[in-house]
N, C-alpha and C positions, 0 to 999 in steps of 0.2 A: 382760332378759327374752328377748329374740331369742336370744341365746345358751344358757341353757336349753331354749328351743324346738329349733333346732338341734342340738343332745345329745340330745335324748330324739330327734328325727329317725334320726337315726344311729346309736342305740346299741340293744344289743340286751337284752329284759328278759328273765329266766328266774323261775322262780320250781319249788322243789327239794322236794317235801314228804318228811317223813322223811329230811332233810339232814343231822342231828346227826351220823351214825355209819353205817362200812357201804359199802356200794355208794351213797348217796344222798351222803353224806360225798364221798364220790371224783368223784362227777357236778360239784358244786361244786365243785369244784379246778378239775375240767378245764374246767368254765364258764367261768370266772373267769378260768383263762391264757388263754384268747381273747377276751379284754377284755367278758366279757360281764359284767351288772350282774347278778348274783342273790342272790333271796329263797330265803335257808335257811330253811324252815317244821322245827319239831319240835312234840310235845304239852308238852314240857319246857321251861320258860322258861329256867332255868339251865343246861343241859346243850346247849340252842341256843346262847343267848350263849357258852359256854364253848367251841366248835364253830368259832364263828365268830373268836373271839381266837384261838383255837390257827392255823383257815387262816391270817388275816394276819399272826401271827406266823411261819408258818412259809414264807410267801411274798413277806412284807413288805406295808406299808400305799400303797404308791405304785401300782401295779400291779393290787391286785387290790379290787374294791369287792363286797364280799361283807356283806350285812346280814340280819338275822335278824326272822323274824318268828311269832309262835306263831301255831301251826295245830291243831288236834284236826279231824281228817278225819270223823268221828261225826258230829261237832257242828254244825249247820245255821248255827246264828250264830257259830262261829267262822270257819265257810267264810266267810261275807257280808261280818263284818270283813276279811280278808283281802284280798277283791275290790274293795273300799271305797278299802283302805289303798292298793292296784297301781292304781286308777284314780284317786285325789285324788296320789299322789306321782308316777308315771311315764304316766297314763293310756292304757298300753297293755301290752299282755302279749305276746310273743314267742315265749317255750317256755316249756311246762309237763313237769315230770317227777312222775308219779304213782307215788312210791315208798314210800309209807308205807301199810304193812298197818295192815288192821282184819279183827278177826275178824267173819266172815260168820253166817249163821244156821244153827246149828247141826242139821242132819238127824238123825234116828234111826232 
């Protein structure tokens, strides 16, 4: 247990919304070669995991710890879950990157 406590001490948590693909996509790469631990959020369940096997695929699984979690930035209780999931698994957040657009209210 000390040993987990000690990790989550020292290591740094990110959490990437709109990670699947993109500029949000490249955020996590470069996260992730600075040994940073991040949460790829997308609205897509499939297209996140698929996201997330391509990075470690393409960077290998020893190096880089990149995991996925669905997010819909709308959506009041998918945010909650989300905040839930970063404080019961890492209890703490580090960086946040707000890159997943929503569309706004539309003017006329």
């Amino acid at each position: 247990m000390a040993e987990a406590s000690n990790f989550l001490a020292t290591q740094r948590i990110a959490v990437v919304s709109g990670g699947n693909k993109g500029i949000g996509l490249e955020i996590c790469r470069q996260l992730a070669s600075k040994g940073i631990v991040v949460i790829l959020t997308a609205r897509d369940e499939k297209k996140g995991n698929e996201a997330v096997i391509n990075t470690l695929k393409m960077y290998g699984h020893s190096n880089y710890n990149v995991i996925f979690h669905q997010l819909d930035v709308t959506d009041i209780s998918s945010i909650v879950t989300l905040k839930d999931f970063i404080k019961d698994r890492f209890g703490k957040l580090d960086i946040l990157v707000n890159n997943a657009g929503a569309l706004g209210v539309l003017l006329e």
